[in-house]
matplotlib code that plots the C-alpha trace (Angstrom):
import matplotlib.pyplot as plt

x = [13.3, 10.3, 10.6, 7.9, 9.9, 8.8, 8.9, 11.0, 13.2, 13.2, 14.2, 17.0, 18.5, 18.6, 19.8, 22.2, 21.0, 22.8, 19.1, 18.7, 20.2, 22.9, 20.7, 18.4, 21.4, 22.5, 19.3, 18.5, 22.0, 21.7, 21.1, 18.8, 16.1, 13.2, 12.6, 9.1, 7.9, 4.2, 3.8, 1.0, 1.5, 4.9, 2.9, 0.8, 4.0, 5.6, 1.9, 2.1, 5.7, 6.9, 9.4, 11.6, 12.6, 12.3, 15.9, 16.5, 19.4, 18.5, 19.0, 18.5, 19.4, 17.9]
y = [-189.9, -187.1, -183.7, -181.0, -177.7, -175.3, -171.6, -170.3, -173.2, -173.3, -168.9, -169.6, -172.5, -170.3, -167.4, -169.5, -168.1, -169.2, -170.2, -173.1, -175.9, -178.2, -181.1, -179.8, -178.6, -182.1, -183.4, -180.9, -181.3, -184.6, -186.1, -189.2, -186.7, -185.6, -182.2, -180.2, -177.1, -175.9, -173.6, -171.9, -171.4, -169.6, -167.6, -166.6, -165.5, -163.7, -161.5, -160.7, -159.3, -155.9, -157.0, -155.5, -157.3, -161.0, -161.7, -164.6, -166.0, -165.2, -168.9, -172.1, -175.4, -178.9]
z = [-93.6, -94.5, -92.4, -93.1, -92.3, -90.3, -92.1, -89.7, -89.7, -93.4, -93.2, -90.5, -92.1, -95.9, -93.9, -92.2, -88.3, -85.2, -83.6, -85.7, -83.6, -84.8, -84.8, -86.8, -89.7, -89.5, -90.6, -93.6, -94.7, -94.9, -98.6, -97.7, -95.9, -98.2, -96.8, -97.4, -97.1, -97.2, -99.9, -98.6, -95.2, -96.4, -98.6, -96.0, -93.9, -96.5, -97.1, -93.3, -93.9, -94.3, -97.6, -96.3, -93.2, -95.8, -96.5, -98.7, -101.2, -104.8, -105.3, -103.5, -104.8, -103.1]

ax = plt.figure().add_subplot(projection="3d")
ax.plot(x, y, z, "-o")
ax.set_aspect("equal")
plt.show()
């Protein structure tokens, strides 16, 4: 299935936060899923964020 990740979904999952539910883990983990992320409305957050309250993994593989 396509899933079009929220931004804060897509920053809790990365940052590995207990509000993501377990449901919704299952499904990004899962290999079959095509998971998308809008580019620019995550550019738009991170423009309205002090950097340094962004906390992200230098690298994340799909």
């Amino acid at each position: 299935m396509k899933f079009l990740l929220d931004t804060h979904t897509f920053l809790w999952w990365i940052t590995d936060d207990f509000r993501l539910s377990l449901r919704v883990r299952e499904i990004i983990s899962r290999g079959e899923n095509k998971l998308f992320l809008s580019a620019t409305r995550t550019s738009t957050n991170l423009t309205h964020t002090p950097l340094n309250s962004v906390i992200a993994p230098s690298l994340i593989v799909w």
